[in-house]
LUMTI-769496 format. One record per residue: residue in three letters; y, z, x of N, C-alpha, C in turn. Coordinates in steps of 0.2 Angstrom, whole numbers, plus 5000, padded with zeros to 4 digits. Each point is the difference from the previous one (the first is absolute). Example, Ala and Ser with C-alpha at 12.3 -4.5 7.8 and 13.67 -1.06 7.14 Angstrom:
ALA497250395066500650004996500650005004/SER500549964998500650015004500550034996/
END
This chain:
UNK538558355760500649965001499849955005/UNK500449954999499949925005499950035008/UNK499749965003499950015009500749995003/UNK500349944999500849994999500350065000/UNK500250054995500550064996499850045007/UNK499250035001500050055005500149955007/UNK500149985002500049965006500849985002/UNK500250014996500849984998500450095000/UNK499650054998500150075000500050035006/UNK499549985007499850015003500349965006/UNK500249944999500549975005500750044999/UNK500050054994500950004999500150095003/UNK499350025000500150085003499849995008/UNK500049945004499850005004500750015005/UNK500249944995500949985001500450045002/UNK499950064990500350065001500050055006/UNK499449985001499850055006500450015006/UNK500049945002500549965006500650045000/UNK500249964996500950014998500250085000/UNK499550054995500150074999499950055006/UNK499549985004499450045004500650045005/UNK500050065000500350035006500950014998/UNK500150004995500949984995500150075001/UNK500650014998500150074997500449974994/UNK499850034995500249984993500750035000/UNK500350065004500650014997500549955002/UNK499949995006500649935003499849944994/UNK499549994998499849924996500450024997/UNK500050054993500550034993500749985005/UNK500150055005500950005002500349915003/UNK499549965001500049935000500149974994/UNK499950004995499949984993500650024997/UNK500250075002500550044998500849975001/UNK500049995006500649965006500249944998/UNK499449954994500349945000500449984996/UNK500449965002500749974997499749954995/UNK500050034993499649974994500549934997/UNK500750005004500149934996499749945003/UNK499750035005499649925003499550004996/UNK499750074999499450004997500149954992/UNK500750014997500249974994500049935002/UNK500449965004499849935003499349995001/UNK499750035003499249995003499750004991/UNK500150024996499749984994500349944995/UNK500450005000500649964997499449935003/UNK500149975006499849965002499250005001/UNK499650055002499250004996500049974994/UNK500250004992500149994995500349925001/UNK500449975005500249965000499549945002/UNK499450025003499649975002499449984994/UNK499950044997499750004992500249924998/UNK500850044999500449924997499949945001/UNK500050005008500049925006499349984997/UNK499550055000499249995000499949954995/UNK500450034993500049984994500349924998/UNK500550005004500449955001499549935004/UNK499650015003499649975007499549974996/UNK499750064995499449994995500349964996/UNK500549974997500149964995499949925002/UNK499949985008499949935003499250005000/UNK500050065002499049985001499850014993/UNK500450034994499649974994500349954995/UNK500549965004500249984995499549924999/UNK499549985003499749955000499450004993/UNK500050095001499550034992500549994995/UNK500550045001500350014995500950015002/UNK500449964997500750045002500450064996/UNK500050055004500250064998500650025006/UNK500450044996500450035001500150065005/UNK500550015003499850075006500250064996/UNK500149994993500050064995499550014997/UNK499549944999499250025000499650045005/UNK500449975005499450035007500150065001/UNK500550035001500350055001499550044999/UNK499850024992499750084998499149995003/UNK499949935002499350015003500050005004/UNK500449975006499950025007500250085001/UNK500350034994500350085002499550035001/UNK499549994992499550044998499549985006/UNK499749945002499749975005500050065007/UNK500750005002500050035007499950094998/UNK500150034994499950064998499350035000/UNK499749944997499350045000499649975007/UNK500349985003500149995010499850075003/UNK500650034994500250085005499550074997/UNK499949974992499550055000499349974998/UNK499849964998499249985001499849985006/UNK499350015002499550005005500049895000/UNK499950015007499649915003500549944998/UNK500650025000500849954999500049984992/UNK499750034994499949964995500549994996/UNK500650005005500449984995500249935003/UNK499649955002500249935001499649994993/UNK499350024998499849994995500450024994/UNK500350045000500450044994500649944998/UNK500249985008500649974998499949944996/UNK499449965001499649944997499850004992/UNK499950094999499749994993500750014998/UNK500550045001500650014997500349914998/UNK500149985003500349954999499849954995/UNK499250015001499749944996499850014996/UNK499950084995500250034997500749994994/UNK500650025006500649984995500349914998/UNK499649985007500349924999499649954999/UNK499350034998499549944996499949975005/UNK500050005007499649955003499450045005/UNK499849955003499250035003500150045006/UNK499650065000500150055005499749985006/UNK499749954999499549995006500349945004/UNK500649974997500549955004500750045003/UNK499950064994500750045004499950045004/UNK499150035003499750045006500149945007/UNK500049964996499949935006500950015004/UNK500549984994500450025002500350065006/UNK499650064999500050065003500149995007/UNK499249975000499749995006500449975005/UNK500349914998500449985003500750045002/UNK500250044995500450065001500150035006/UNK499350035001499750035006500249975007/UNK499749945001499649955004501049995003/UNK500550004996500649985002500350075002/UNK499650054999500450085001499950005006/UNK499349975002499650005008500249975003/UNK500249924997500349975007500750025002/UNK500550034994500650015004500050065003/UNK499550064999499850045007499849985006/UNK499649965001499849945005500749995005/UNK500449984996500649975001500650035004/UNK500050084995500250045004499850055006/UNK499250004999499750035004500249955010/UNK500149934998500249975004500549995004/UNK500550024996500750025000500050065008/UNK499650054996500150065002499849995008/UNK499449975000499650015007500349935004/UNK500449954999500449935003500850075003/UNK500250044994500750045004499850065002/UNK499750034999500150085002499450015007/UNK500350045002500050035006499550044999/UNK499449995002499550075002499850055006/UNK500150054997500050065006499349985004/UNK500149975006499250025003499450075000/UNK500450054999499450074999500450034994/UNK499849984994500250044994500050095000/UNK500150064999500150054999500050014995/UNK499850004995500350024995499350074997/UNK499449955003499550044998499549954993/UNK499450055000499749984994500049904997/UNK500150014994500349944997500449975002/UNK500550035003500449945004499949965005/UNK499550045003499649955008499549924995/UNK500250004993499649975002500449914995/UNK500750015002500449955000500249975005/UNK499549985004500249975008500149934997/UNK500349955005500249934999499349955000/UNK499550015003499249985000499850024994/UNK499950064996499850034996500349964994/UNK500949994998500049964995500049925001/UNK499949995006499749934999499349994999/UNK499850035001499050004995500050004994/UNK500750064998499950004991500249944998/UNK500749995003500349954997499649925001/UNK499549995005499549955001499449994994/UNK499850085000499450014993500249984995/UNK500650024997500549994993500249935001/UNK500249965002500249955000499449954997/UNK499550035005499249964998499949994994/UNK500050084998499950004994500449964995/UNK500450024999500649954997500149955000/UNK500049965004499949944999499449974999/UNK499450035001499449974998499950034992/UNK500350064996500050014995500649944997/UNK500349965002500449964995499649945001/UNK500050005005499449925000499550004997/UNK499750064999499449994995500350004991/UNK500650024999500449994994500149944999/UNK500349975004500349915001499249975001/UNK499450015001499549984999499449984992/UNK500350074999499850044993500649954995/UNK500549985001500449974995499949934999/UNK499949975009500149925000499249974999/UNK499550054998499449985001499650034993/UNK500249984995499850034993499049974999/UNK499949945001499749985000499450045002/UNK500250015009499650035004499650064999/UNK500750044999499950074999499850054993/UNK500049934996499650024992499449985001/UNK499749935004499350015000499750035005/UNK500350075007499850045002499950044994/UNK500350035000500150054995499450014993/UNK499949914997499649994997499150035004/UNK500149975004499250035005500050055003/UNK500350055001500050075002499850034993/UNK500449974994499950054993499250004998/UNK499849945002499349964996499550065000/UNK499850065003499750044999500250044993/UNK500750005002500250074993500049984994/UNK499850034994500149994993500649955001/UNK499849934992500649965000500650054996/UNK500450044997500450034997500350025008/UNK499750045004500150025004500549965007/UNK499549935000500349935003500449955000/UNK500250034992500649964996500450035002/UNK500450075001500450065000500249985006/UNK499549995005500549995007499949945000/UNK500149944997500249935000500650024998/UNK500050034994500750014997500650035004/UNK499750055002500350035008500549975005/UNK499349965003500349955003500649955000/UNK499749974993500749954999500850054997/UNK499650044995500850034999500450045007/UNK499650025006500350035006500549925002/UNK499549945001500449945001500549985000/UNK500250024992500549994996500550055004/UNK500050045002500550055003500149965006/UNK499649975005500349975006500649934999/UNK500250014993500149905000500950005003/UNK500250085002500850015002499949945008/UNK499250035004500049975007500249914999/UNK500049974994500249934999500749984999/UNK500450055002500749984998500550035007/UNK500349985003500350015008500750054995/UNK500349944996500450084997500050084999/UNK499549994997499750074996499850035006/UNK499749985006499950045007500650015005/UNK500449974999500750025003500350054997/UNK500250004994500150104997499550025002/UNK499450014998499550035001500050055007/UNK500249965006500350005007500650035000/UNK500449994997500750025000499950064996/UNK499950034994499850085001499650035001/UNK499349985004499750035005500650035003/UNK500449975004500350035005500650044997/UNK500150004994500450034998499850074998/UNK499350004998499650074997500250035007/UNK499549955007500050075004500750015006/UNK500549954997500450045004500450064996/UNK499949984995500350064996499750075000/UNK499350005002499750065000500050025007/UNK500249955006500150025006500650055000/UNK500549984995500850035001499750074995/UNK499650004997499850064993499850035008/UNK499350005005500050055004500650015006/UNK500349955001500750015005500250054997/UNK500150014992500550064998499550064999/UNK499650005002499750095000500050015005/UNK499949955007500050035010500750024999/UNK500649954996500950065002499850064995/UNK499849994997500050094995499750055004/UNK499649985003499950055005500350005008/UNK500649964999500650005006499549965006/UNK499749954999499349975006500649945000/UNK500450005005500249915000499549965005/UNK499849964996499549955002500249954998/UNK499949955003500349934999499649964997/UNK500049944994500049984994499349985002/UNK499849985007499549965003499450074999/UNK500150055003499650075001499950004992/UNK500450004992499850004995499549964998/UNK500049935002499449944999499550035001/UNK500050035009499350005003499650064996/UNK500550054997499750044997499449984993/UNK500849954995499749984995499549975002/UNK499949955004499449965002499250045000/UNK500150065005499550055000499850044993/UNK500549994997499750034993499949954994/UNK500249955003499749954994499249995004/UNK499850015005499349985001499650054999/UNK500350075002499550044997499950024992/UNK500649964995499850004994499349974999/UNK499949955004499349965000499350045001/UNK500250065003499450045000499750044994/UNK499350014998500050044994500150075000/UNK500450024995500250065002499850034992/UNK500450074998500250044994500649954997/UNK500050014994500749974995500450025003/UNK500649965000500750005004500050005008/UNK499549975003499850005007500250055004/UNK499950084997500050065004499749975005/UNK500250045006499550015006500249955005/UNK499849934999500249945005500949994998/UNK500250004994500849995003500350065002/UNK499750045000500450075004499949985009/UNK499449985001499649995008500649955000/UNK500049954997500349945003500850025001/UNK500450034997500750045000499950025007/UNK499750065000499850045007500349965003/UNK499349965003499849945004500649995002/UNK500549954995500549965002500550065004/UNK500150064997500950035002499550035006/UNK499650025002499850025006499949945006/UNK500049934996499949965006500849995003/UNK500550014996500749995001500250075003/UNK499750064996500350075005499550024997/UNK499850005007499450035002499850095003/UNK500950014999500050105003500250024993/UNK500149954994500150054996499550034996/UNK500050084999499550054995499649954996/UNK499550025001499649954996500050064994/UNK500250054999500050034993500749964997/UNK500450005002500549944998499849944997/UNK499749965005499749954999499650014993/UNK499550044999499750014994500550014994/UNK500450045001500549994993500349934998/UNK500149955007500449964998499449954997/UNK499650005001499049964997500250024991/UNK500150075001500050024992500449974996/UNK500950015003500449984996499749924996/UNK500149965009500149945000499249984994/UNK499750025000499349984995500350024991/UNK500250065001500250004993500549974998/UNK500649975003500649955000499749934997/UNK499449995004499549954996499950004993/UNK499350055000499750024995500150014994/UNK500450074998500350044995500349954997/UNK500749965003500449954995499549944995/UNK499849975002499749954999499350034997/UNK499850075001499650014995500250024993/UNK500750035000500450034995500249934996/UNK500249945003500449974997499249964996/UNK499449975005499449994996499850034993/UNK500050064999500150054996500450004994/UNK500249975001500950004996499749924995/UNK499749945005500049944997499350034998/UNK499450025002499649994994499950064995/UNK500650034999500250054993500349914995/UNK500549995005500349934995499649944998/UNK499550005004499749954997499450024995/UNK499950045001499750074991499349975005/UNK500050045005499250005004500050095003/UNK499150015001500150065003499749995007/UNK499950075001499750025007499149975001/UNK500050034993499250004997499849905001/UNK500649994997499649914999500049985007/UNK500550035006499849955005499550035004/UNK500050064998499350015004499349984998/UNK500049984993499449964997500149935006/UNK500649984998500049925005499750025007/UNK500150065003499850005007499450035001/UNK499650024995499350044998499749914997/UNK500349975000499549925000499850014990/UNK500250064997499950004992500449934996/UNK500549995003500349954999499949935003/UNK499849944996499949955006500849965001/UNK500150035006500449985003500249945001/UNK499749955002499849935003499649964995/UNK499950024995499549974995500549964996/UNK500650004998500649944999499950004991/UNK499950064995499849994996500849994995/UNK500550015004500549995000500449954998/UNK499549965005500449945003500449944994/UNK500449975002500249924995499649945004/UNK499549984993499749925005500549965005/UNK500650004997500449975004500050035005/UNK500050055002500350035008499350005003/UNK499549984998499550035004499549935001/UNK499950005006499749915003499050024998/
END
């Protein structure tokens, strides 16, 4: 197996470790037991609802490849985020890229570009709210809560939020450089290959320009303003999907304590973990309702990690499940995409038109 898969296994039992260590499992079931599952049915309903915005968001950053419909995108971003939940090292950003380009003829390597920009706007509007959080709320000067939670100090997310920011904005710069410098960045590219077989040299020239092709949304101020406007729609929606499983479990926390949460577990999504981010999105649940209540049973708090993970999960894996039965795919073929059997990014897909 990849170095990645066990090292991602190994961050996520460490997590578990965390969260679990010292519990008594009968109070976690009697915690599970107790919840008031119409939130849990809200908490999903809107999970689901995030798929849709994603889908909706995805139609500006492809429409400069291609215009498509948010009844196109829909059954790719589902499958996309499904196989999130069950394959190893996130391959369903790739999966979402071959699905697409696949049913819609155009280049997979301008719709992973797409992706990526996807991402880059997922980051900043955590950035965003991560700012939010630490400009209004109030931090305990001696946190209590123990463990994981000691380690949401206001010092501590100002370093993450410093690191991430760096990153993020020096990952789009180099995107907005990669785009407005075709010249530049083909005859790089050209002299780094000059060692490798020419077939081999051609492949990532090809690479390159068709990834290009996916950047050409960053030339249009409109198409970035949706773009922006259901970022913020994705993740407020999924801020109110975790708002309603903290009332399911009778937690009234205020809509701001739901951000700081989601914010925490959108970062530890970025860790590599097991499929479906066992392990860090449980640590990071903890984390947040122990930094808010900090005397409650952490066997508690474990059940509410479970719920809240599977409220995620489960739907949005069933519903992926569901689109790639309908699009007459199986399990089998995207795990070839994600075993590299399938070239992915190799664009053999593609329409000359849609591909630079």
């Amino acid at each position: 197996m990849k170095l990645k898969f066990w090292i991602g296994i190994t961050i996520s039992l460490i997590c578990l470790f965390l969260v679990f260590r010292g519990i008594d499992f009968a109070k976690v079931f009697e915690a599970m037991k107790s919840v008031n599952y119409l939130f849990i049915v809200v908490s999903i309903i809107l999970q689901l609802a995030t798929i849709w915005l994603r889908a909706e968001r995805w139609k500006y950053l492809l429409m400069p490849v291609k215009p498509l419909t948010f009844k196109h995108l829909v059954p790719a971003t589902m499958i996309g985020f499904m196989a999130n939940n069950i394959l190893p090292a996130r391959a369903g950003e790739f999966i979402r890229a071959y699905v697409i380009g696949k049913k819609e003829h155009i280049s997979k390597t301008s719709a992973f570009a797409t992706i990526v920009i996807e991402r880059v706007f997922d980051m900043m509007t955590m950035l965003g709210f991560l700012l939010v959080v630490i400009l209004t709320m109030k931090f305990p000067e001696n946190l209590n809560g123990g463990g994981i939670s000691n380690l949401l100090s206001e010092s501590a997310l100002e370093k993450i939020g410093l690191v991430s920011a760096l990153f993020v904005f020096g990952l789009l710069a180099f995107l907005i450089l990669f785009k407005e410098l075709p010249n530049q960045t083909t005859q790089f590219i050209t002299t780094i290959c000059k060692p490798l077989p020419t077939s081999l040299a051609h492949k990532a020239l090809e690479f390159v320009n068709s990834f290009r092709g996916g950047l050409r949304v960053l030339d249009t101020r409109s198409h970035i303003f949706w773009v922006i406007f259901w970022s913020l729609a994705v993740w407020f929606t999924a801020i109110l999907a975790g708002w309603s499983v903290l009332r399911a479990f009778n937690l009234h926390l205020s809509f701001l304590a739901a951000m700081f949460i989601n914010v925490i577990i959108a970062f530890s999504a970025a860790l590599p973990s097991s499929p479906g981010y066992v392990g860090p999105f449980h640590a990071a649940v903890s984390a947040g309702v122990l930094f808010f209540l900090p005397t409650l049973d952490k066997s508690t708090v474990a059940g509410i990690a479970i719920i809240f993970h599977l409220s995620c999960i489960v739907p949005i894996t069933l519903a992926g499940l569901y689109y790639l039965w309908k699009e007459n795919m199986s399990i089998a073929e995207i795990q070839r995409v994600e075993q590299g059997e399938e070239a992915i990014l190799a664009d053999q897909n593609a329409d000359s038109p849609n591909t630079l």
